[in-house]
py3Dmol code that shows the C-alpha trace and the ligand (Angstrom):
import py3Dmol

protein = """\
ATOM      1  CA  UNK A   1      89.792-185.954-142.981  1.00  0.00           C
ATOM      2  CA  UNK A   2      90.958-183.248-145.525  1.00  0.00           C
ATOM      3  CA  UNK A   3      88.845-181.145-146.933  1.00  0.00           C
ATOM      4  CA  UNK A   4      88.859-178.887-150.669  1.00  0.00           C
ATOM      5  CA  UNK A   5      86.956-175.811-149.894  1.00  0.00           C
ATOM      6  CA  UNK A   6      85.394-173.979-153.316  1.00  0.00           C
ATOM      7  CA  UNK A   7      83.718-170.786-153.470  1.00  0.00           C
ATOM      8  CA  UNK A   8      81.925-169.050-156.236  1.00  0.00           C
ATOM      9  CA  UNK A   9      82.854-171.197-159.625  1.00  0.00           C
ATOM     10  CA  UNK A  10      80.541-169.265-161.356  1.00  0.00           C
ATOM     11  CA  UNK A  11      80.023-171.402-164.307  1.00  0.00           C
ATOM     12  CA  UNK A  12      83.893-171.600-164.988  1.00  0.00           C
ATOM     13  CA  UNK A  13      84.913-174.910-166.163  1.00  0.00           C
ATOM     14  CA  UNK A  14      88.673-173.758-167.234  1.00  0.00           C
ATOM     15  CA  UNK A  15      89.197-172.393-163.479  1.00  0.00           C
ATOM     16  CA  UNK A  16      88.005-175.538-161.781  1.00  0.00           C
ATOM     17  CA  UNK A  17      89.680-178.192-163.864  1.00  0.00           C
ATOM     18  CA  UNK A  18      93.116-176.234-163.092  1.00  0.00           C
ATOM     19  CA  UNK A  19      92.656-175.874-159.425  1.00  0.00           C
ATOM     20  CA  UNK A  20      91.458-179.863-159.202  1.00  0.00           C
ATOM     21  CA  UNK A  21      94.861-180.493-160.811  1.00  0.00           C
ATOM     22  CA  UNK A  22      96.517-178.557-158.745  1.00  0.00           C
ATOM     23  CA  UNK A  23      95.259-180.037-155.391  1.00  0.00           C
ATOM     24  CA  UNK A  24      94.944-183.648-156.775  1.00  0.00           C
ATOM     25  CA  UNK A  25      95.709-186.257-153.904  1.00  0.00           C
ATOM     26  CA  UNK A  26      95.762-183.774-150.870  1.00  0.00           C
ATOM     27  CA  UNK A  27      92.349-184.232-150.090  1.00  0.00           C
ATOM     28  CA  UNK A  28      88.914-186.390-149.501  1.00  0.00           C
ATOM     29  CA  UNK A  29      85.759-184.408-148.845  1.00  0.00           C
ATOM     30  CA  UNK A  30      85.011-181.028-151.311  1.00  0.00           C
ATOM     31  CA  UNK A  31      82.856-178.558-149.311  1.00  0.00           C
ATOM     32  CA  UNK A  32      81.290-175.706-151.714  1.00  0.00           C
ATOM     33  CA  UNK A  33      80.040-172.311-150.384  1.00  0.00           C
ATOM     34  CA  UNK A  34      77.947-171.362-152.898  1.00  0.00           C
ATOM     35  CA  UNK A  35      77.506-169.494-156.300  1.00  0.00           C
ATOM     36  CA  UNK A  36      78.043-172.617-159.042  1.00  0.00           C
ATOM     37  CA  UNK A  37      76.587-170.328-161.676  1.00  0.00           C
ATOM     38  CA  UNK A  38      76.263-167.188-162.898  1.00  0.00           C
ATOM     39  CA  UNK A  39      78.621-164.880-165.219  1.00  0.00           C
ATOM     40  CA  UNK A  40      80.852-167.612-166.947  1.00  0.00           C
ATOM     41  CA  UNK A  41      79.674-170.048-169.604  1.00  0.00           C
ATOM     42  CA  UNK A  42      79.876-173.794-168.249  1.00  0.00           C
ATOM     43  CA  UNK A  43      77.302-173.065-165.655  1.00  0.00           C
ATOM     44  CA  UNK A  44      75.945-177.084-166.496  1.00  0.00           C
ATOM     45  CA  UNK A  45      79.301-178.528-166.726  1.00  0.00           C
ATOM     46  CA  UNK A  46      79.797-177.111-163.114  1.00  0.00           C
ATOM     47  CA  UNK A  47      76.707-177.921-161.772  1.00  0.00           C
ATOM     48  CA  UNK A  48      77.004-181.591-163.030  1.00  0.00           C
ATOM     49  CA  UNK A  49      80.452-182.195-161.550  1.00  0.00           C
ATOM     50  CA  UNK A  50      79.030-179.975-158.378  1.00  0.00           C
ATOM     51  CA  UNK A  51      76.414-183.347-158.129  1.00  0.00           C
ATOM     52  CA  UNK A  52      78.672-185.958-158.040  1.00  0.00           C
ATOM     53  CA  UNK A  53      81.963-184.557-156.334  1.00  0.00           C
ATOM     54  CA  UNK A  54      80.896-182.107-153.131  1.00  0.00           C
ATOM     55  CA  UNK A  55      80.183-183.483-149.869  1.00  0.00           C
ATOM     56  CA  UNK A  56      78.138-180.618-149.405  1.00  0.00           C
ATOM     57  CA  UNK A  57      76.815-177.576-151.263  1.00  0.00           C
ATOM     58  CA  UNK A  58      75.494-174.591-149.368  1.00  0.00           C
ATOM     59  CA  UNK A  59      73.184-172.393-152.427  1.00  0.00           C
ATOM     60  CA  UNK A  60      74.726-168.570-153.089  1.00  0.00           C
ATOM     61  CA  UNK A  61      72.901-165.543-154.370  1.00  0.00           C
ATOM     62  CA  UNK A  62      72.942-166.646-158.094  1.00  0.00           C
ATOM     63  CA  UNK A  63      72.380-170.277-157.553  1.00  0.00           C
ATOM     64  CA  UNK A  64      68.972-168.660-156.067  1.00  0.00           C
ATOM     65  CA  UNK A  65      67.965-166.339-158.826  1.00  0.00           C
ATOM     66  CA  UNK A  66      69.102-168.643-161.802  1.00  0.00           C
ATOM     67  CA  UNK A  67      67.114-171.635-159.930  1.00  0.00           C
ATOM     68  CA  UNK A  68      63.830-168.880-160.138  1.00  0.00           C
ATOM     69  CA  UNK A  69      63.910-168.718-156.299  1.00  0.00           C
ATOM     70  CA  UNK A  70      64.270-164.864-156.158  1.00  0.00           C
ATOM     71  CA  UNK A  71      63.775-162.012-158.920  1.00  0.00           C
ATOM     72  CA  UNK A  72      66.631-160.559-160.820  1.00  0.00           C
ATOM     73  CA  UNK A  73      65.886-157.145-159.252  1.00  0.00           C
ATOM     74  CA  UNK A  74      69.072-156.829-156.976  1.00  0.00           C
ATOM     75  CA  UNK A  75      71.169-157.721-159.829  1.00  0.00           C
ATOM     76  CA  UNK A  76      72.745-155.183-162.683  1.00  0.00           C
ATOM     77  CA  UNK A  77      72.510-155.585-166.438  1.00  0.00           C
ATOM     78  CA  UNK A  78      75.512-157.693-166.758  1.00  0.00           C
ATOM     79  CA  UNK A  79      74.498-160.056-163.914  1.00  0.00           C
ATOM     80  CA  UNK A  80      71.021-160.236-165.162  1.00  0.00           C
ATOM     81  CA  UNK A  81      71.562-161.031-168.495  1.00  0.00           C
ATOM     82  CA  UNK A  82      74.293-163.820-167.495  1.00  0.00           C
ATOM     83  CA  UNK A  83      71.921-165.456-165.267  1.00  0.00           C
ATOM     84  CA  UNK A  84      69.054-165.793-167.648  1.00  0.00           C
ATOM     85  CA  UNK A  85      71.644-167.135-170.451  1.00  0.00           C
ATOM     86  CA  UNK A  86      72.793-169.833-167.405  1.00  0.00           C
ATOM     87  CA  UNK A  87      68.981-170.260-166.449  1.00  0.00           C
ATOM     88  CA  UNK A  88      68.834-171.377-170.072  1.00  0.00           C
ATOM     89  CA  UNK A  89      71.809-173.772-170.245  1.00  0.00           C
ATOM     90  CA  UNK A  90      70.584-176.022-167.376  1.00  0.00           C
ATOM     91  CA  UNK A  91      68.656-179.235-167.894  1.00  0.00           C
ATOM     92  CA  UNK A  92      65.176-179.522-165.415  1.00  0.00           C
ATOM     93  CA  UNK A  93      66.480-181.647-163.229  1.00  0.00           C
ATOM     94  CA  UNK A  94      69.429-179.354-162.726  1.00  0.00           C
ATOM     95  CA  UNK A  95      67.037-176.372-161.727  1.00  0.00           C
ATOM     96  CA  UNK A  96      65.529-178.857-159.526  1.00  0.00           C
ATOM     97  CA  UNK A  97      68.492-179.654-157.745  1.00  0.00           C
ATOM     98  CA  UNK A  98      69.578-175.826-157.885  1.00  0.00           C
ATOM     99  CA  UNK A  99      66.475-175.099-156.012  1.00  0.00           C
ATOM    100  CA  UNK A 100      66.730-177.362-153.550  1.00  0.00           C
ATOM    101  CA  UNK A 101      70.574-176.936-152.373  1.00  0.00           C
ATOM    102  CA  UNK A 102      70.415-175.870-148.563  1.00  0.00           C
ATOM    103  CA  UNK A 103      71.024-172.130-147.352  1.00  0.00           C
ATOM    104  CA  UNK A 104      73.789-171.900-145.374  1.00  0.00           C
ATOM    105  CA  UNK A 105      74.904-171.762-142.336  1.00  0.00           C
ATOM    106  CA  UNK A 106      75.440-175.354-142.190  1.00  0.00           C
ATOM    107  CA  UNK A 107      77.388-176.536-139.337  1.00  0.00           C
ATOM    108  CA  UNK A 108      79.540-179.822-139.161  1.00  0.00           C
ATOM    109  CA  UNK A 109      81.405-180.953-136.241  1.00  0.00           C
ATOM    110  CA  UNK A 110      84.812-179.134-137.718  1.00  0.00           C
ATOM    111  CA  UNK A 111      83.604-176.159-139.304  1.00  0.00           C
ATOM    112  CA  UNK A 112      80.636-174.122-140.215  1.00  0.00           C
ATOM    113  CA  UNK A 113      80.086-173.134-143.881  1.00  0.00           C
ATOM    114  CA  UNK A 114      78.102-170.151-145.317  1.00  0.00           C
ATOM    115  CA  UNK A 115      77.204-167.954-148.550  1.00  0.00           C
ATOM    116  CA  UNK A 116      77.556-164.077-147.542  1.00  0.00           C
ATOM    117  CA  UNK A 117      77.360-163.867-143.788  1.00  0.00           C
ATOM    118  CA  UNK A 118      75.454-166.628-141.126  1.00  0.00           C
ATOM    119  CA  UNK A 119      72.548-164.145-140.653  1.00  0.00           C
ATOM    120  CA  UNK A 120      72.337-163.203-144.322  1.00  0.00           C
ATOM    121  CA  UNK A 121      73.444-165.137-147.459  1.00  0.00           C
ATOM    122  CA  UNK A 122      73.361-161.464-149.164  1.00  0.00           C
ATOM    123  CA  UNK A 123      76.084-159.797-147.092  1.00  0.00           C
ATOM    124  CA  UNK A 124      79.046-158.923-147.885  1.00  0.00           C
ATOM    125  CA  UNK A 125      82.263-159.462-145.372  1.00  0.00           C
ATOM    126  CA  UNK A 126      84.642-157.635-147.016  1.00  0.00           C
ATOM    127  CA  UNK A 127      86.382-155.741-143.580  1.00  0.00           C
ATOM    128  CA  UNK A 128      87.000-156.655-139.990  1.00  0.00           C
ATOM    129  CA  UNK A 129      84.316-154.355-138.702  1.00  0.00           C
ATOM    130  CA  UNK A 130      82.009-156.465-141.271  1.00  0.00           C
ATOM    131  CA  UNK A 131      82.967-159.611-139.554  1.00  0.00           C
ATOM    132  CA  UNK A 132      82.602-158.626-136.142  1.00  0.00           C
ATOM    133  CA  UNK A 133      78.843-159.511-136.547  1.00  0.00           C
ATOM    134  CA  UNK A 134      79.368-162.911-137.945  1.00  0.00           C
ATOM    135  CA  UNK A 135      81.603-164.451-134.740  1.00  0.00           C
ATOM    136  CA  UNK A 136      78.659-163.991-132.101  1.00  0.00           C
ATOM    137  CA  UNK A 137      76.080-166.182-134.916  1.00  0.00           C
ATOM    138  CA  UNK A 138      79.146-169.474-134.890  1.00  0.00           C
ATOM    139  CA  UNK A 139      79.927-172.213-132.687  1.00  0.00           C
ATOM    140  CA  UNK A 140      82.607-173.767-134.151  1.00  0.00           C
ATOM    141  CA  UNK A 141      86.304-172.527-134.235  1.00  0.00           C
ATOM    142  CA  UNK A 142      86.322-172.485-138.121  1.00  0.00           C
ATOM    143  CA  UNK A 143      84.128-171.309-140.820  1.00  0.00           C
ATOM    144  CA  UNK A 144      84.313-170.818-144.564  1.00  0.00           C
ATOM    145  CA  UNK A 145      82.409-168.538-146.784  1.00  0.00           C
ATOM    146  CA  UNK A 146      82.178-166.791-149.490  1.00  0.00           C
ATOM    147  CA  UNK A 147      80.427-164.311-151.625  1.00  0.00           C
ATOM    148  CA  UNK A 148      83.089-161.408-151.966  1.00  0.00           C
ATOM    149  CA  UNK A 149      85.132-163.190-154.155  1.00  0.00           C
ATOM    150  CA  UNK A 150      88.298-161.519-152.057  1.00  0.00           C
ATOM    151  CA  UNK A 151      90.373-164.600-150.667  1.00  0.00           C
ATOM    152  CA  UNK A 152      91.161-164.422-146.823  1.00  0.00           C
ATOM    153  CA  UNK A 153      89.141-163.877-144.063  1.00  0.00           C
ATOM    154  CA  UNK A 154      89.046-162.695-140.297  1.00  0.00           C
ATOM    155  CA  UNK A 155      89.768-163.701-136.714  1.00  0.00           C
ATOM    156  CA  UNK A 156      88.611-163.192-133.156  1.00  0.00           C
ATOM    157  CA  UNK A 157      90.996-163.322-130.204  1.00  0.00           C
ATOM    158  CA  UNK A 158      89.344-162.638-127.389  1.00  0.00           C
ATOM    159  CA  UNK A 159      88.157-158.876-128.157  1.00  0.00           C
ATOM    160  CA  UNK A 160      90.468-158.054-130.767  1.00  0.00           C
ATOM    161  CA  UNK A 161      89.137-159.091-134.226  1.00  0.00           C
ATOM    162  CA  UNK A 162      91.658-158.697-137.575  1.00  0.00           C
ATOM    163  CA  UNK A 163      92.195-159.785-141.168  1.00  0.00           C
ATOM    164  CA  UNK A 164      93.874-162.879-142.197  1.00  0.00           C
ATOM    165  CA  UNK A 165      96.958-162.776-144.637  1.00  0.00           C
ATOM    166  CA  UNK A 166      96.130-163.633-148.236  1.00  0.00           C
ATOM    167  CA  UNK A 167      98.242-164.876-150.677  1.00  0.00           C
ATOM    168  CA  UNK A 168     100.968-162.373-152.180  1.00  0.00           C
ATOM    169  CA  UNK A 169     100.707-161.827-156.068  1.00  0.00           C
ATOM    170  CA  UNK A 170     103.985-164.014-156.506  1.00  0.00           C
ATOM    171  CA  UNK A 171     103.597-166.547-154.209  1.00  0.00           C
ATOM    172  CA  UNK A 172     101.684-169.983-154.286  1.00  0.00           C
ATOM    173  CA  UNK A 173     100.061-170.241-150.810  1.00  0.00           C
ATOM    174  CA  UNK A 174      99.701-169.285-147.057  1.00  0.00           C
ATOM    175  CA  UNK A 175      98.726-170.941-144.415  1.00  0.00           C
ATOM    176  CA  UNK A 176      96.703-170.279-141.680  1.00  0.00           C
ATOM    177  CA  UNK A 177      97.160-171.887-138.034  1.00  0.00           C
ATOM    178  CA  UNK A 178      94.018-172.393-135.748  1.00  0.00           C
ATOM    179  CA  UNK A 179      95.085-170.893-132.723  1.00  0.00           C
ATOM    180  CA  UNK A 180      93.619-172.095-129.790  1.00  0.00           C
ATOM    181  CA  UNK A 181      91.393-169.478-128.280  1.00  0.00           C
ATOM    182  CA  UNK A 182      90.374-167.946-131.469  1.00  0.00           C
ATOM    183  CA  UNK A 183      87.459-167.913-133.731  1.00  0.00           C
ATOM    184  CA  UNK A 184      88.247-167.835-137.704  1.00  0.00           C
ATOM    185  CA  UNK A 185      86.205-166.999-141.081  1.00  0.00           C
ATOM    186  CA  UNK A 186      88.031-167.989-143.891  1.00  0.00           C
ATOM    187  CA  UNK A 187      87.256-166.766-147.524  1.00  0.00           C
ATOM    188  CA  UNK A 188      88.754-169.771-149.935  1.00  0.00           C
ATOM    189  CA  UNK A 189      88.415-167.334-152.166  1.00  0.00           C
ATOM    190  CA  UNK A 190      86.485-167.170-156.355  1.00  0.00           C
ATOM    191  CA  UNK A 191      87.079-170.048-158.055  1.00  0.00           C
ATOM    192  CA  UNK A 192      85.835-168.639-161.339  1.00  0.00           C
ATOM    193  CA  UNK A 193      85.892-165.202-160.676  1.00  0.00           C
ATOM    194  CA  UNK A 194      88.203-163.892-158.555  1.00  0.00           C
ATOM    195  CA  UNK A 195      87.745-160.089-157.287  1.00  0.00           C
ATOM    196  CA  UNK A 196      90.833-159.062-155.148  1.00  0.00           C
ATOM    197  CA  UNK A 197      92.915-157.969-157.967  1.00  0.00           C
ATOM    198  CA  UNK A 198      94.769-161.569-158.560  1.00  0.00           C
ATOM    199  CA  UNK A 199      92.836-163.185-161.445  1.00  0.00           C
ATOM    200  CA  UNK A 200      94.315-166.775-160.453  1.00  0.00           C
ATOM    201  CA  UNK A 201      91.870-169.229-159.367  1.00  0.00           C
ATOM    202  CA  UNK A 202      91.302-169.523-155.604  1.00  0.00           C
ATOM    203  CA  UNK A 203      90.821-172.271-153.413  1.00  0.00           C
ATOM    204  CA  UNK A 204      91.156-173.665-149.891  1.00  0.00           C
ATOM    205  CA  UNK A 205      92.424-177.242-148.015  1.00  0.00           C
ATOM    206  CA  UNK A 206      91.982-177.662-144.240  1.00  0.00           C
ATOM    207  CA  UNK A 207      92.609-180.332-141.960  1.00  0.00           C
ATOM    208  CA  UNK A 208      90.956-180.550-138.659  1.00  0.00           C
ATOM    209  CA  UNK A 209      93.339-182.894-137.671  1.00  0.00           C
ATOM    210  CA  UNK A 210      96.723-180.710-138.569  1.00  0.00           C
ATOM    211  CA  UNK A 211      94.630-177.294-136.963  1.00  0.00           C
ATOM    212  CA  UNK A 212      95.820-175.810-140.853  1.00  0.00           C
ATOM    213  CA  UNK A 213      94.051-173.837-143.395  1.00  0.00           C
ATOM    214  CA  UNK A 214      95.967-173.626-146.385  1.00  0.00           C
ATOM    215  CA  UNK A 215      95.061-170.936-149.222  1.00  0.00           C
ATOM    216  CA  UNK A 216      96.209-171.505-152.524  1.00  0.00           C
ATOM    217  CA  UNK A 217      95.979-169.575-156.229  1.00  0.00           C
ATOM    218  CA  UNK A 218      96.516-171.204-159.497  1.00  0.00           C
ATOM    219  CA  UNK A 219      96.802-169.823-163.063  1.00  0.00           C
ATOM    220  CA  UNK A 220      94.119-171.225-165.504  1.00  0.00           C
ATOM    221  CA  UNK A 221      93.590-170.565-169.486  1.00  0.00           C
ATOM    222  CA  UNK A 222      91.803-167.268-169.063  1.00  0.00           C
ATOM    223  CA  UNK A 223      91.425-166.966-172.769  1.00  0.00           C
ATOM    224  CA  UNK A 224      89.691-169.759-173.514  1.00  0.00           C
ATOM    225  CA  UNK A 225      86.917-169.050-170.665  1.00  0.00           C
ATOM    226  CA  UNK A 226      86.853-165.623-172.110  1.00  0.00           C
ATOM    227  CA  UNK A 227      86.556-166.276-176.064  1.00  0.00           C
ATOM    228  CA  UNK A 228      83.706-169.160-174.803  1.00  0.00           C
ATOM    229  CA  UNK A 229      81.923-165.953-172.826  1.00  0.00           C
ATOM    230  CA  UNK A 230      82.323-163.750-176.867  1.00  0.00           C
ATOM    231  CA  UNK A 231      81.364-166.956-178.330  1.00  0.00           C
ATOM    232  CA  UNK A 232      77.924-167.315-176.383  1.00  0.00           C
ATOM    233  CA  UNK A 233      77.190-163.843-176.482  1.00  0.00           C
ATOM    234  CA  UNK A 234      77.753-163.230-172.766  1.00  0.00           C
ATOM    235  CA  UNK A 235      78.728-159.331-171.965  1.00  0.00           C
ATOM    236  CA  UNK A 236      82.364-157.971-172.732  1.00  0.00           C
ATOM    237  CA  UNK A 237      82.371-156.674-169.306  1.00  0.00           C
ATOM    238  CA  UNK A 238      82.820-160.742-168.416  1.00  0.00           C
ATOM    239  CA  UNK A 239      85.674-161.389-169.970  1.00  0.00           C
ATOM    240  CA  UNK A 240      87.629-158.247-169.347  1.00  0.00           C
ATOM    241  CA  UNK A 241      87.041-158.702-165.424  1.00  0.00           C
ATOM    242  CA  UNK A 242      88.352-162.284-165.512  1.00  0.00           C
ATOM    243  CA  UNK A 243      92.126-160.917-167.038  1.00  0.00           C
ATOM    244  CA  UNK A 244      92.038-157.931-164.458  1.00  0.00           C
ATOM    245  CA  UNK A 245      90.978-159.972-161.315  1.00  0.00           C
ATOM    246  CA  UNK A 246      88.090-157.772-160.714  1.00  0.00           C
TER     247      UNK A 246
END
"""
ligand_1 = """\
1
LIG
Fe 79.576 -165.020 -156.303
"""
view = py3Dmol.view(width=600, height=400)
view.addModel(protein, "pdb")
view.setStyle({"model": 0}, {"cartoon": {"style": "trace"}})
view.addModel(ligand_1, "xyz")
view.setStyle({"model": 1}, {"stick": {}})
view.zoomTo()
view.show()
């Protein structure tokens, strides 16, 4: 079994259709760690493909406040207003579905997959010292999350716990090996919003079988995601991020 991890589409239809292109064929089970919506403005056209393509879909912090789960009060002006426009796009029956997607950590017999951290969907692993926490809460060798919207992750070796290599700014991919004897996190990375200075869509494949997680970035039409955010009215601030990567 192969597996396409996602992370945090964020309502970007222009970022997903590019990295589903690009990963066509290498792959038969899509795993999602959360965050569909929020910010970018194809938060339906994401949810509805979200329905009939992903294996499994674990909620993030904005699936849970655009769904009405939780109030917008941990969330600034720009997020706020972009998840009432993208509580406003979405049919019922998608807010129904929204609702009801599963917290994470979910656990499978190959990996583990959560939002922000296993003990909080809100947390952000952003450094090794962050992650430390997280290895003691998982019992399988690899898990994927997301949140940060920073593509990479961590590993445990025995006592010594580090950051994995991302992809360089010129390059296509890297690939991770599962040692034996370690314990890994791996960020796939933003879809629709990336945050670690690369504004190329992110993703993730792993096979079990091969012991490989491969990351991967791919360029998309920025403009036409960001003159859709200016045509619906969605902050400035939106747009601008997407070109800087941040
Ligand atoms: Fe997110």
């Amino acid at each position: 079994m192969r597996f396409l991890i996602l992370s945090d589409i964020h309502g970007n239809s222009e970022a997903l259709a590019a990295v589903l292109a690009d990963c066509a064929g290498e792959y038969d089970e899509v795993l999602c760690c959360g965050d569909l919506v929020g910010y970018n403005p194809n938060p339906a056209e994401v949810v509805d493909w979200a329905q009939t393509n992903c294996r499994i879909v674990i909620r993030g912090n904005h699936d849970k406040v655009v769904a009405g789960l939780e109030g917008l009060d941990w969330f600034n002006d720009v997020a706020q207003t972009s998840a009432l426009w993208s509580r406003r796009q979405l049919t019922p029956d998608q807010l129904t579905w929204l609702r009801d997607l599963q917290p994470g950590p979910v656990q499978q017999e190959a990996y583990t997959l959560f939002h922000g951290a296993p003990f909080d969907e809100d947390y952000y692993v952003l450094t090794p010292d962050d992650s430390r926490d997280c290895f003691g809460c998982l019992e399988t060798e690899v898990s994927f999350f997301g949140h940060t919207h920073v593509q990479g992750g961590f590993f445990k070796r025995r006592l010594q716990v580090g950051r994995l290599t991302s992809v360089l700014r010129d390059g296509r991919e890297q690939t991770i090996e599962i040692e034996p004897d370690s314990v890994f996190i791996v960020n796939p990375g933003s879809v629709g919003q990336p945050r670690d200075g690369d504004p190329r869509a992110a993703y993730a494949l792993f096979s079990p079988e091969q012991r490989i997680v491969t990351l991967r970035r791919i360029q998309y039409p920025v403009e036409t995601t960001c003159r859709k955010i200016r045509d619906a009215g969605l902050p400035e601030a939106l747009a601008l991020r997407l070109f800087r990567g941040q």
